[in-house]
C-alpha positions as CSV (number, residue, x, y, z in Angstrom):
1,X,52.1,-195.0,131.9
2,X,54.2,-193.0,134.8
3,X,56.5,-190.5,133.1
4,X,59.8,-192.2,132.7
5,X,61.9,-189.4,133.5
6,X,60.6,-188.0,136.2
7,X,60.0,-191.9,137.9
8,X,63.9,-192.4,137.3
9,X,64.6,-188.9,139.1
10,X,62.4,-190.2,142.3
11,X,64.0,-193.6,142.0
12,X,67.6,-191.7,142.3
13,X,66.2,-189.2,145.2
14,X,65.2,-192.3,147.0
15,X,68.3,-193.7,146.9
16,X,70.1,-190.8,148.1
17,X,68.0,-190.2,151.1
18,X,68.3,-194.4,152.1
19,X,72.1,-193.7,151.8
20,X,72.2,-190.5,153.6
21,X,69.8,-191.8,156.4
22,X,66.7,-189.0,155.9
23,X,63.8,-191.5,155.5
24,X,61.8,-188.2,156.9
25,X,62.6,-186.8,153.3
26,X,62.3,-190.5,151.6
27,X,58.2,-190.6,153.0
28,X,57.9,-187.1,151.1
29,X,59.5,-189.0,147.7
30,X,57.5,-191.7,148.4
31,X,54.6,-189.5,147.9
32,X,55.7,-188.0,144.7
33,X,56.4,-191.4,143.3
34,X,52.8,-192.7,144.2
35,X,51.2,-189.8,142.2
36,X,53.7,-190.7,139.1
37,X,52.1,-193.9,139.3
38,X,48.6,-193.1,138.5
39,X,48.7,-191.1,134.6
40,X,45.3,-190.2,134.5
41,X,44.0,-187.1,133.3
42,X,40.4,-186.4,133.9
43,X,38.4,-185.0,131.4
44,X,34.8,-184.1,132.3
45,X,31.9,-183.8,129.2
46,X,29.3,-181.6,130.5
47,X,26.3,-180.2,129.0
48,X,22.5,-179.7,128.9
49,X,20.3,-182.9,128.3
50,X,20.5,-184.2,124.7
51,X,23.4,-181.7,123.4
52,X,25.2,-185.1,122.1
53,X,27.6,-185.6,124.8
54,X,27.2,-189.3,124.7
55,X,27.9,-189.3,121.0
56,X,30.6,-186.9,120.7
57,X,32.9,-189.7,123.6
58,X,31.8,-192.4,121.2
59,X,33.4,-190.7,118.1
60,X,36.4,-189.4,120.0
61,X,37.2,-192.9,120.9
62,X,35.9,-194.5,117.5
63,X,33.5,-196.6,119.8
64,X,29.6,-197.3,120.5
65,X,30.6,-196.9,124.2
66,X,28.1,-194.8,125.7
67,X,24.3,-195.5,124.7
68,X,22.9,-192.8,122.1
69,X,19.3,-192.6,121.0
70,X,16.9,-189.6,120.5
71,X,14.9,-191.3,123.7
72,X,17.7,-192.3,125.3
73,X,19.2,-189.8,128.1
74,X,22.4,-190.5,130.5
75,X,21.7,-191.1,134.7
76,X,24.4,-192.2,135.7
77,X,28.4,-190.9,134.6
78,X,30.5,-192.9,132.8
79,X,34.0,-193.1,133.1
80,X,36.2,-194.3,129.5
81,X,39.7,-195.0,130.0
82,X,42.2,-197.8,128.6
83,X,42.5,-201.4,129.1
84,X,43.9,-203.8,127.2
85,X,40.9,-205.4,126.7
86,X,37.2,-204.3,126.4
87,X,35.2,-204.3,129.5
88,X,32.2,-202.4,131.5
89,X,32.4,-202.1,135.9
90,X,29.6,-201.0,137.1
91,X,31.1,-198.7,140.9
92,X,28.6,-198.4,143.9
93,X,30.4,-196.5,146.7
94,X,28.9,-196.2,150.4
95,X,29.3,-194.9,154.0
96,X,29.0,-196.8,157.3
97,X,26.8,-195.9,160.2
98,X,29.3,-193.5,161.6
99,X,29.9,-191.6,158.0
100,X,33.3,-193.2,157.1
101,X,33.7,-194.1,153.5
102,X,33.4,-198.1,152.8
103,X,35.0,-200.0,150.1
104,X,33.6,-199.3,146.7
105,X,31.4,-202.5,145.2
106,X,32.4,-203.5,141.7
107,X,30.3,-205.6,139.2
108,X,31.3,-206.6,136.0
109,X,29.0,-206.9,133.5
110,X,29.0,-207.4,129.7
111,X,29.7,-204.3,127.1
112,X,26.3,-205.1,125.8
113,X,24.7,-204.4,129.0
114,X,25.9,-201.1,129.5
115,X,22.8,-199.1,128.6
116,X,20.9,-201.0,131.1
117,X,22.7,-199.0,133.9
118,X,24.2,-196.0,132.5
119,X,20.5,-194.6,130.8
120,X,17.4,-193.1,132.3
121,X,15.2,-196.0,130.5
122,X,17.2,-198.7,131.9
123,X,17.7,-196.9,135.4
124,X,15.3,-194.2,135.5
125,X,16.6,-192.1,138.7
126,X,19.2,-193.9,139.3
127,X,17.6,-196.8,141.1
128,X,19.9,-199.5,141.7
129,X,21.8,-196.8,143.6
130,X,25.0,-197.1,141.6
131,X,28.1,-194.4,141.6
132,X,29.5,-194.3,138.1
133,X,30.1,-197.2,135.7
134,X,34.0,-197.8,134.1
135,X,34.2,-198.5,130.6
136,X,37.6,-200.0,129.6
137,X,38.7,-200.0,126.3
138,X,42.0,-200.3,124.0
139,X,42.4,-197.1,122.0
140,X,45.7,-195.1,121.5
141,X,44.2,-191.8,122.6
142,X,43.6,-193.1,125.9
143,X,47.2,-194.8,126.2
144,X,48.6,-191.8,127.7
145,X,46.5,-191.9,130.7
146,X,43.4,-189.3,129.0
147,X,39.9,-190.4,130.8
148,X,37.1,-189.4,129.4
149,X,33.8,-188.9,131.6
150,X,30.1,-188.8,130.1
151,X,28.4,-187.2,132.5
152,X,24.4,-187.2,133.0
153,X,22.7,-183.4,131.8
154,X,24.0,-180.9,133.7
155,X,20.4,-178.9,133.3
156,X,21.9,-176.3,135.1
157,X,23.1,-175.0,138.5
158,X,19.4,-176.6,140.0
159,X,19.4,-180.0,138.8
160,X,20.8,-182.9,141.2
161,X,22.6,-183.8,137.5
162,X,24.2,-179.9,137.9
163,X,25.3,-180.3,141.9
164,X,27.2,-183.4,141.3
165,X,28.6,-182.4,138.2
166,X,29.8,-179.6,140.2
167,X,31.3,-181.5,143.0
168,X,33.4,-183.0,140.5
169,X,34.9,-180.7,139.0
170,X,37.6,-179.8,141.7
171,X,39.2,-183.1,140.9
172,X,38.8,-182.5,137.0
173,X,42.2,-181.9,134.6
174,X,39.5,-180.4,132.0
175,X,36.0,-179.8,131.0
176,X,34.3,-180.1,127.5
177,X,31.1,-178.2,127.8
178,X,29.0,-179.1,125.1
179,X,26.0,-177.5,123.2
180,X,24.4,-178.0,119.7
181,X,24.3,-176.1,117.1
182,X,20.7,-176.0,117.2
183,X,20.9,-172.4,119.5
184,X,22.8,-170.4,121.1
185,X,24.5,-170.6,124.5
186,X,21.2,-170.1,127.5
187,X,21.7,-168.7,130.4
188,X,22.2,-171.9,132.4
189,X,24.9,-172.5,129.9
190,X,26.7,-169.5,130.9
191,X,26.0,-169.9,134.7
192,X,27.8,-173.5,134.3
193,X,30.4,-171.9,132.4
194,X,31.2,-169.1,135.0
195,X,30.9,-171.4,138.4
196,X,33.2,-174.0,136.1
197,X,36.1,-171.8,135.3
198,X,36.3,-171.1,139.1
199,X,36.3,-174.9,140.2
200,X,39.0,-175.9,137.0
201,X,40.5,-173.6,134.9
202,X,40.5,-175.8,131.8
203,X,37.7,-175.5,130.3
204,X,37.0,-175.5,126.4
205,X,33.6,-175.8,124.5
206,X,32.4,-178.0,122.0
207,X,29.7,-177.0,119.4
208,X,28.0,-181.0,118.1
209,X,26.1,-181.8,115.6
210,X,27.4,-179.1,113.0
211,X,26.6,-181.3,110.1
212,X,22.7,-181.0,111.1
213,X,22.5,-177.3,110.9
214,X,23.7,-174.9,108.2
215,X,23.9,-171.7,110.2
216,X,25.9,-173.5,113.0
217,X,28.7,-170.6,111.8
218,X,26.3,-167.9,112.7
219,X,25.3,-170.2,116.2
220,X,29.5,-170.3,116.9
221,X,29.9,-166.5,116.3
222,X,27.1,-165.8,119.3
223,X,28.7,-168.4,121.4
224,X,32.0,-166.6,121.0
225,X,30.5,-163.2,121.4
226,X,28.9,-164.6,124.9
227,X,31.9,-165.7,126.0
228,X,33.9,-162.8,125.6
229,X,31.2,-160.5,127.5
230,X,31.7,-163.3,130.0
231,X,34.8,-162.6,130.6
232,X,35.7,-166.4,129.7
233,X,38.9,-167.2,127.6
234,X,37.5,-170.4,126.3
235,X,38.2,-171.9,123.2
236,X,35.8,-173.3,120.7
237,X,35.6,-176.7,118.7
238,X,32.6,-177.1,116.4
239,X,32.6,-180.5,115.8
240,X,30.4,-183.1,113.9
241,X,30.8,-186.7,115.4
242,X,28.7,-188.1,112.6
243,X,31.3,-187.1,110.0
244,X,34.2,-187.6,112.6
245,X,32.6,-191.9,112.6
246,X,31.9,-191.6,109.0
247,X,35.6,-190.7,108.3
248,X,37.1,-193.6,110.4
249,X,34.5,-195.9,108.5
250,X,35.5,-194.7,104.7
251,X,38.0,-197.0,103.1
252,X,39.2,-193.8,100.6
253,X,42.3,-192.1,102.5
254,X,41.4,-188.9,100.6
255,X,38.0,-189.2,101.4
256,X,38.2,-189.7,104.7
257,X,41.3,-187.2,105.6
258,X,38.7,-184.6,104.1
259,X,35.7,-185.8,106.2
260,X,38.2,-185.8,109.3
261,X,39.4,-182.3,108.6
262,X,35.4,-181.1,108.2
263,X,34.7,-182.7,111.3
264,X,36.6,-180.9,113.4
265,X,38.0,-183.5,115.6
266,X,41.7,-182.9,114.7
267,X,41.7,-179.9,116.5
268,X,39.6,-181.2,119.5
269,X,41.8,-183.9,119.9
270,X,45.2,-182.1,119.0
271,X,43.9,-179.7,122.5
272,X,43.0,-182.6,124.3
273,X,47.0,-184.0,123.7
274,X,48.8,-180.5,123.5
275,X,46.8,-178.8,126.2
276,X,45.2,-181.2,128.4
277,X,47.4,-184.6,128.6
278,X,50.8,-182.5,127.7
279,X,49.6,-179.8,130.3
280,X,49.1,-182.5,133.4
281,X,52.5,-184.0,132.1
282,X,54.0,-180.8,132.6
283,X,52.9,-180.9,136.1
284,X,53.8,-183.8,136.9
285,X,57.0,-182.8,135.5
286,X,57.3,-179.4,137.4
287,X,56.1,-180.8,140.9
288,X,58.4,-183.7,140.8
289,X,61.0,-181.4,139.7
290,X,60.7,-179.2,142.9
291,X,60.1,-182.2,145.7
292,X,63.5,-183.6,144.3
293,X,65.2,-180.0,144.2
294,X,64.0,-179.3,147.9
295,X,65.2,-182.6,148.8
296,X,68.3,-182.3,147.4
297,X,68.9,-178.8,149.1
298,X,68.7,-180.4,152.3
299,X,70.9,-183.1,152.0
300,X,73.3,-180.5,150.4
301,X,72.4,-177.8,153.5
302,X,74.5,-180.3,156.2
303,X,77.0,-181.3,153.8
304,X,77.8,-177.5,153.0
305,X,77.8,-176.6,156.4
306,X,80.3,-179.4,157.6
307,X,82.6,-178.9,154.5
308,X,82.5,-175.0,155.5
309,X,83.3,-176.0,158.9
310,X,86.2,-178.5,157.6
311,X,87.9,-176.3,155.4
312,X,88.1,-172.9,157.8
313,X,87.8,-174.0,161.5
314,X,88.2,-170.3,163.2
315,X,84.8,-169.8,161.4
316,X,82.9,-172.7,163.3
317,X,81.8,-171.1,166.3
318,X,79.7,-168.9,164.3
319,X,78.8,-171.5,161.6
320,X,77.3,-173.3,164.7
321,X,75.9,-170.2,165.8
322,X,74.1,-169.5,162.6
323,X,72.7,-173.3,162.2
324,X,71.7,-173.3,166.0
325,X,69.9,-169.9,165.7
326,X,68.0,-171.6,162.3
327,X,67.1,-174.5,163.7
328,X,65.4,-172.6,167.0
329,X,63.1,-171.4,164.1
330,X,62.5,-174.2,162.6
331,X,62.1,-175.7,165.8
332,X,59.4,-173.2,166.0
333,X,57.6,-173.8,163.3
334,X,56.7,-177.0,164.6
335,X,55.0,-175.8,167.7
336,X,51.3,-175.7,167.8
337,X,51.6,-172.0,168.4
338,X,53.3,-171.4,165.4
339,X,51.7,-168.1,163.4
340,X,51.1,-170.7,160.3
341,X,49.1,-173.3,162.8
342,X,47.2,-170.1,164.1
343,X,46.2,-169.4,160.7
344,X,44.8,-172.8,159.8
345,X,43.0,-173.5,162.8
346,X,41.4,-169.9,163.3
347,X,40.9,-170.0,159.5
348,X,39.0,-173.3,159.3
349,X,37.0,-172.7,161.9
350,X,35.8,-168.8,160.8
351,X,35.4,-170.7,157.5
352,X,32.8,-173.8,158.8
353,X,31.1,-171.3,160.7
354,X,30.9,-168.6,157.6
355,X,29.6,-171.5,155.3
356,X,27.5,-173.0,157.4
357,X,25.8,-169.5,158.1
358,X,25.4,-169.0,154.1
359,X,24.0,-172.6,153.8
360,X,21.6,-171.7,156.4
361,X,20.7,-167.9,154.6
362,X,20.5,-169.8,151.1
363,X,18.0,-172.1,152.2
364,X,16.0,-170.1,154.5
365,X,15.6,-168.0,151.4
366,X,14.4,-170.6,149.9
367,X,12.0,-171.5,152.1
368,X,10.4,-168.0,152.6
369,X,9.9,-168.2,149.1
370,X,8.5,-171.3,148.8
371,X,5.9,-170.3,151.3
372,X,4.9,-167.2,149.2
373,X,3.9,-169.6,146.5
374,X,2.4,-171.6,148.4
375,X,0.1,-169.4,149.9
376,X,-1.0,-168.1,146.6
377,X,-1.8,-171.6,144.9
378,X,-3.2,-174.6,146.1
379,X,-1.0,-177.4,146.9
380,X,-3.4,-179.6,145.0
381,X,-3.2,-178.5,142.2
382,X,0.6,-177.5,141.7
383,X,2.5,-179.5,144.0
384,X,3.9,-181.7,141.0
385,X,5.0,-177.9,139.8
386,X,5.9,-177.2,143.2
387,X,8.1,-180.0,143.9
388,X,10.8,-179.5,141.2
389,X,10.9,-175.8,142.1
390,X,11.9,-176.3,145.4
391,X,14.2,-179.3,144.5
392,X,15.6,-177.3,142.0
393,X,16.2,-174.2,144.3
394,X,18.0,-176.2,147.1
395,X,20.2,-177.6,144.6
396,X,21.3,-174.4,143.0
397,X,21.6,-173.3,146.9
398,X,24.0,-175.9,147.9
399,X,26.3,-175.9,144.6
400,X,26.5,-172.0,145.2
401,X,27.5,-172.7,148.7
402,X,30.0,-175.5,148.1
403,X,31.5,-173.4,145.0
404,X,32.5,-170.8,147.7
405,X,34.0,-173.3,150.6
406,X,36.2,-174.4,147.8
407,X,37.5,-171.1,146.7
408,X,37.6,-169.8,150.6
409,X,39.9,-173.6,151.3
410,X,41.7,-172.8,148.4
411,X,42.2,-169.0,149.8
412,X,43.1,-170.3,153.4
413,X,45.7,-172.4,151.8
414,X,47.6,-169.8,149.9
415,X,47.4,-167.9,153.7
416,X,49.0,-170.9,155.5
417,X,51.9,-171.2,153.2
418,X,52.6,-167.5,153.4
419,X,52.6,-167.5,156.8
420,X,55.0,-170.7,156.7
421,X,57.6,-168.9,154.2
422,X,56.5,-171.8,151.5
423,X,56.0,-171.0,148.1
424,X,52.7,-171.9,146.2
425,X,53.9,-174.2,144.2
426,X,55.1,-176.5,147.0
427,X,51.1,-176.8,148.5
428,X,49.8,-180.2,148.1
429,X,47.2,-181.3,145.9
430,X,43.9,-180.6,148.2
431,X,41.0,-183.3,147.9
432,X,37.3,-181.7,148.5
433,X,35.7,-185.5,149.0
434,X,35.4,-188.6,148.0
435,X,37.4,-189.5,145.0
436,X,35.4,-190.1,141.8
437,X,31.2,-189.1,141.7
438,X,30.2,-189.9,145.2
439,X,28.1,-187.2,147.0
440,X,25.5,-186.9,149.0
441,X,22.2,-187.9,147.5
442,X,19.2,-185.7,149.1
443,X,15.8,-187.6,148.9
444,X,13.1,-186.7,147.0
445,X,10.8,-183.6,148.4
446,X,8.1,-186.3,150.6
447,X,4.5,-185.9,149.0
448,X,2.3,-185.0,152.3
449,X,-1.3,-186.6,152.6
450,X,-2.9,-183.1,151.2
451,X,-7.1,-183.5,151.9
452,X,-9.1,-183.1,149.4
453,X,-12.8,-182.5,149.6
454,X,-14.7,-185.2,147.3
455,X,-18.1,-184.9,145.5
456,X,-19.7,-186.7,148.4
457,X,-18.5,-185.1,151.6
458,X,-19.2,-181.2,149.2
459,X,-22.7,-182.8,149.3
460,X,-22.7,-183.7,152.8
461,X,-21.8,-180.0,154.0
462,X,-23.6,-178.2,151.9
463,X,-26.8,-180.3,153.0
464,X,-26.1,-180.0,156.8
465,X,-25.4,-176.3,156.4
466,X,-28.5,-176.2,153.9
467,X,-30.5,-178.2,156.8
468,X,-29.3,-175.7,159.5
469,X,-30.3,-172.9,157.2
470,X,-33.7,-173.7,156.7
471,X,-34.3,-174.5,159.9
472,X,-33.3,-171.4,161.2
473,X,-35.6,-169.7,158.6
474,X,-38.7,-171.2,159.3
475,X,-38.6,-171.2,163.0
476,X,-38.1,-167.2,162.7
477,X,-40.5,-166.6,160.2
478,X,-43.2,-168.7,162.2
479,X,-42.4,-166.5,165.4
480,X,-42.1,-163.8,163.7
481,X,-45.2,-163.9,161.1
482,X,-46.8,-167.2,161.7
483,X,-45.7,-168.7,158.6
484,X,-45.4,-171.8,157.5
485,X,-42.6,-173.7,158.1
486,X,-42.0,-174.3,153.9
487,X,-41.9,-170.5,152.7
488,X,-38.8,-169.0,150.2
489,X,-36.9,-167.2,153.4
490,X,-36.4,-170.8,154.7
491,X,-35.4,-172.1,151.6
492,X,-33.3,-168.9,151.1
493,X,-31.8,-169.4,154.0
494,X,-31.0,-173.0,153.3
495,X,-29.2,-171.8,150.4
496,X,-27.0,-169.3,152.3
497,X,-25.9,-171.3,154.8
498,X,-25.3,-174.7,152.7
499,X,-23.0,-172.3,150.3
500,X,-21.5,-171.0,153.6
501,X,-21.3,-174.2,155.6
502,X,-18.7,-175.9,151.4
503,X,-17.1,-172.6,150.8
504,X,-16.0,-172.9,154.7
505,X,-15.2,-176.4,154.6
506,X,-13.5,-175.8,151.2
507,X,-11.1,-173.1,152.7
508,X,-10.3,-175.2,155.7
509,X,-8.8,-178.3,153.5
510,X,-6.9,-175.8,151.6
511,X,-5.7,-174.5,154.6
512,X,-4.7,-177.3,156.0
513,X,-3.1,-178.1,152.5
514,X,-0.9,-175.5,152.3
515,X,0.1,-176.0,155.9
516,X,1.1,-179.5,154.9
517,X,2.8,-178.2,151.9
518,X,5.2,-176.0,154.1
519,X,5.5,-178.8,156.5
520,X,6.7,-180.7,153.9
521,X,9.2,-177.7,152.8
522,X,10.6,-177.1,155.7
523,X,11.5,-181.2,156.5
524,X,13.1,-181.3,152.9
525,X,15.6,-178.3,153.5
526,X,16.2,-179.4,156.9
527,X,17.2,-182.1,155.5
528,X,19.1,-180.3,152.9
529,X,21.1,-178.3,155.9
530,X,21.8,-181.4,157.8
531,X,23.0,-183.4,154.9
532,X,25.3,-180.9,152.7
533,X,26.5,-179.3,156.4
534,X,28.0,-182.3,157.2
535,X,29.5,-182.6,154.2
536,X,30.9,-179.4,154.1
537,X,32.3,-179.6,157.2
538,X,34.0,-182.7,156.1
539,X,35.5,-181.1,153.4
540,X,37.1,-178.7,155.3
541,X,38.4,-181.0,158.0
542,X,39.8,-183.0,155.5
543,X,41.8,-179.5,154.0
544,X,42.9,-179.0,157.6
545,X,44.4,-182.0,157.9
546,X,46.4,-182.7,154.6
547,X,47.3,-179.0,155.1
548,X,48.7,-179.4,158.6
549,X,50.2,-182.6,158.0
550,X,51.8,-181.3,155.0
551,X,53.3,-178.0,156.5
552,X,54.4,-180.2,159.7
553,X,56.1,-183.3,157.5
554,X,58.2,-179.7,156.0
555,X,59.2,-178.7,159.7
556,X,60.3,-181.7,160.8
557,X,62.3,-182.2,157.2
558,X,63.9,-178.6,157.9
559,X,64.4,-179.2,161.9
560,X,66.4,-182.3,160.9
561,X,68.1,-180.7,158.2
562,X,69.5,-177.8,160.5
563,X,70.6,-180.2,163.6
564,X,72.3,-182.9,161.7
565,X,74.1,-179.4,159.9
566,X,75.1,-178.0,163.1
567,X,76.2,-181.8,164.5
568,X,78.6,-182.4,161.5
569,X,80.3,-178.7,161.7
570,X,80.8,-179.3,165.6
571,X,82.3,-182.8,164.9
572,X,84.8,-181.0,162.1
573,X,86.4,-178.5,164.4
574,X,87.7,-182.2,166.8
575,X,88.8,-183.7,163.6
576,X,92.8,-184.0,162.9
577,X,94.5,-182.7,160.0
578,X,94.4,-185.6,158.2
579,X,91.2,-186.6,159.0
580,X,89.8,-183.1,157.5
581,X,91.8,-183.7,154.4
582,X,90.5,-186.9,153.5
583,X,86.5,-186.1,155.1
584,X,86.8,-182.6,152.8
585,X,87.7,-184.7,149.8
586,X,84.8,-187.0,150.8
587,X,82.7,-184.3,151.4
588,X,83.0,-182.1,147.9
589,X,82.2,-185.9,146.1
590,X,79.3,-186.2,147.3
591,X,78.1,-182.8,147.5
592,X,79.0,-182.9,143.6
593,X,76.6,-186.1,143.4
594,X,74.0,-184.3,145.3
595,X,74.6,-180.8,143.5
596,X,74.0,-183.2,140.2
597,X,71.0,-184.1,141.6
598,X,69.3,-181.2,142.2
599,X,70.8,-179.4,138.9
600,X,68.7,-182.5,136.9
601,X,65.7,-181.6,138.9
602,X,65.8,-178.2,138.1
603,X,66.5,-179.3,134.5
604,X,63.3,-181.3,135.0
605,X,61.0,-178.5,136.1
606,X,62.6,-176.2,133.6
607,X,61.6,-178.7,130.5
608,X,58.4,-179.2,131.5
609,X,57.1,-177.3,128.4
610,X,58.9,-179.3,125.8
611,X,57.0,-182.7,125.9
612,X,57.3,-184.8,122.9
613,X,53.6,-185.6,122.1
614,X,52.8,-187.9,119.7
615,X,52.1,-187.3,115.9
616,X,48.5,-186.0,115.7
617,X,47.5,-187.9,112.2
618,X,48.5,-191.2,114.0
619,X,46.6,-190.2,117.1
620,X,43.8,-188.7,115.5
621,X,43.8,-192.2,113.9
């Protein structure tokens, strides 16, 4: 549900520009009132395999939603928000020939049936090439537009699981990382930690499965201490979703408020109302707050300027001066040669070619290294070994490098608007791909046809060199002494050259093994270049253009602002003197009405902080 407040507010904006005639400021509303209408918040669970991600959604939403088993591990994320009635889509997303994105395929299929798609037994891989399945499902937590998201294992910053994990969390309102108290944080734990708190600010960490192990105290107390050295302000819920079910299930109230409070889900959930939900409300309060302000200041901006111009004439000329002189500014700002267009199109294009170089040096690296192992094993025998090493590397190599374009676009943007004269707060929202889990999928590393030498063709070569051999003998002892034939330097010789002839044929097929096996390297992280490249590249294209549309729909707002200002102060110096009286009397109403406006904008922004949430008992509930 849209915030009612703050959809009145645009509803009363959009009146004012239709009755003022700015529909150049209405599109700008219309925008504002299009994000009011979509509530959700997007909370991401992320963790290492088997942590109890899966389990800890189901207790928070009192529901066997997401499959749990010890043999039972999550491919595919799921998204858990509210409908009025209980029901599982299954997404599949896609790209046309030329790259554009298509419409997204949805299947419904039955609750039951979930763990058939969702699971690596049921869809080992991934398989039926599916994008995320959506779990509907009536609960009050979820009312207020929360979304919950069970993501696959993270595994760290190398696994595919990690890389798309990490492409979503631009567009995340909040992460959960979660861990057992079985250990301590590892260091992929931390890794993810760090490289998330760059990509979304809001991250918190859940320690599961607290009811399993006594020293999970002790387990919490490290976590912390990692943290801190980290450098990471996080805070820390240990939770047990087994007690958390338990309580909901127990018919004594005492009983069950004590299980609830041992479980630790009242403050998990009181965070993910207070801090998460009531945090993206604030937003949505404080940036509707400012679009309404701005557009209030420039319907006010020509209204001042003509009542200025009405109520002291001799001052016109240099009213009109001033307005004229402001509008040759704004004027400029619309120019392709503005400084702020400058900075975008020099900065986007020193950014492709600066990430694209990086992409390039990561994976090169990777492939040098890849080589070195290579040469000092054979492909034979390690290439299973082999395979997720080099899988694993190119992953970490692209997450690294699409962790930086982000925080270099994000960088760029903050440039633009300083050049423009715009504050931060006004930049739009910046999308870094395809909504939801979509993302390039790189194939698996190609197995190459590596030769191996059998039984039969070691016994063929060692015979024909063994052959050669003792020919060779024989005919120079029979120059040479007039020996037989059959004497032990023939047969010796036999020997040496058989064991010559297989440890030479041996050491070719390995050769030409590992040559395969770097063949086969080098196709996979071309691949990898060409693939994540592209997608980079239409990341950043996609930055330059919301960017430049939104600095130029601001110019144009401005440019109009400033001529219809100057137009009504030059009408008011023809007008008669009872024609100013009665326009002036005019003029002060509805500059009062806009004034009012802008005042209850402000008062919007301002209040932000002092959401009602609702009662946590009844929530928690």
């Amino acid at each position: 549900m849209a915030l009612p407040d703050a959809v009145a507010l645009v509803d009363l904006a959009l009146k004012a520009t239709t009755a003022y005639d700015r529909p150049d400021l209405g599109k700008r509303l219309r925008a504002t009132r299009a994000r009011l209408a979509d509530p959700d918040v997007r909370v991401l669970i992320v963790g290492e395999f088997k942590q109890g991600k899966s389990q800890l959604l189901n207790a928070l939403v009192n529901a066997p939603v997401c499959p749990v088993d010890d043999d039972i591990a999550t491919s595919l994320p799921t998204v858990v928000k509210y409908a009025e009635k209980a029901g599982v889509t299954l997404v599949r997303e896609s790209e046309s020939d030329s790259g554009e994105p298509q419409m997204p395929q949805r299947t419904e299929v039955e609750v039951e049936q979930l763990a058939q798609y969702v699971s690596e037994a049921g869809n080992p891989n991934n398989r039926r090439q599916l994008t995320y399945a959506e779990v509907g499902i009536p609960r009050r937590l979820l009312s207020d537009g929360l979304v919950l998201v069970d993501t696959p294992g993270v595994g760290g910053l190398g696994s595919k699981h990690g890389a798309a994990t990490m492409g979503a969390l631009p567009r995340a309102d909040a992460v959960l990382l979660v861990s057992d108290a079985a250990q301590e944080y590892t260091a992929p734990e931390l890794e993810f930690m760090d490289t998330a708190r760059r990509l979304c600010p809001n991250v918190a960490c859940v320690i599961t499965k607290t009811d399993l192990y006594p020293q999970w105290r002790r387990i919490v107390d490290l976590d912390q201490g990692h943290l801190s050295r980290a450098g990471a302000n996080a805070r820390v819920f240990p939770v047990s979703s087994t007690l958390r079910l338990h309580a909901l299930r127990t018919e004594n109230s005492e009983m069950a408020t004590s299980l609830m409070d041992e479980s630790g889900f009242v403050d998990l959930i009181g965070f993910l109302q207070r801090d998460v939900v009531g945090r993206a409300d604030d937003l949505d309060r404080r940036s509707t707050g400012q679009d309404v302000q701005a557009v209030a200041e420039q319907l006010a901006a020509s209204m001042a300027s003509e009542l200025s111009a009405q109520e002291d004439p001799e001052k016109a000329a240099a009213l009109i001066e001033q307005l004229n002189e402001a509008k040759s500014k704004a004027d400029a700002l619309r120019q392709r040669s503005a400084r702020w267009q400058q900075t975008l199109n020099d900065g986007v294009q020193d950014l492709t070619s600066d990430i694209e170089y990086d992409l390039r040096d990561r994976l090169r690296t990777v492939s040098k290294d890849a080589e070195h192992v290579i040469d000092q094993e054979d492909p034979k025998d390690t290439w299973d070994q082999l395979v997720t090493w080099v899988e694993q590397q190119v992953s970490q190599a692209l997450t690294q490098n699409f962790v930086w374009a982000i925080q270099r676009a994000q960088y760029l943007a903050e440039q633009v608007a300083e050049h423009f004269g715009s504050s931060a707060d006004l930049l739009p929202k910046l999308n870094y791909g395809p909504e939801d889990f979509h993302q390039t999928q790189l194939s698996a590393m190609e197995r190459p046809d590596l030769e191996v030498v059998g039984i039969g063709n070691k016994l063929f070569s060692g015979i024909r060199g063994g052959y050669s051999g003792f020919m060779m003998g024989g005919m120079a002892m029979t120059l040479a002494a007039g020996a037989s034939i059959l004497n032990p330097v023939a047969a010796a010789g036999g020997l040496l050259f058989g064991g010559k002839t297989l440890h030479d044929e041996l050491k070719r097929a390995k050769d030409r093994r590992q040559s395969e096996a770097k063949q086969a390297v080098r196709k996979h992280i071309d691949e990898a270049t060409f693939q994540m490249g592209k997608e980079v590249r239409d990341m950043l294209r996609q930055v330059q253009r919301i960017l430049r549309d939104h600095f130029t729909s601001i110019a144009e707002e401005m440019h109009t602002s400033l001529t219809e200002a100057a137009s009504s102060a030059a009408k008011a110096v023809q007008m008669d003197e009872s024609q100013r009286s009665k326009r002036i009397r005019d003029l002060r109403a509805e500059l009062e009405r806009v004034e009012n406006l802008g005042q209850r904008a402000k008062a919007l922004a301002t209040s932000a902080a002092g959401v009602g949430l609702p009662s946590l008992p009844e929530a928690v509930r």
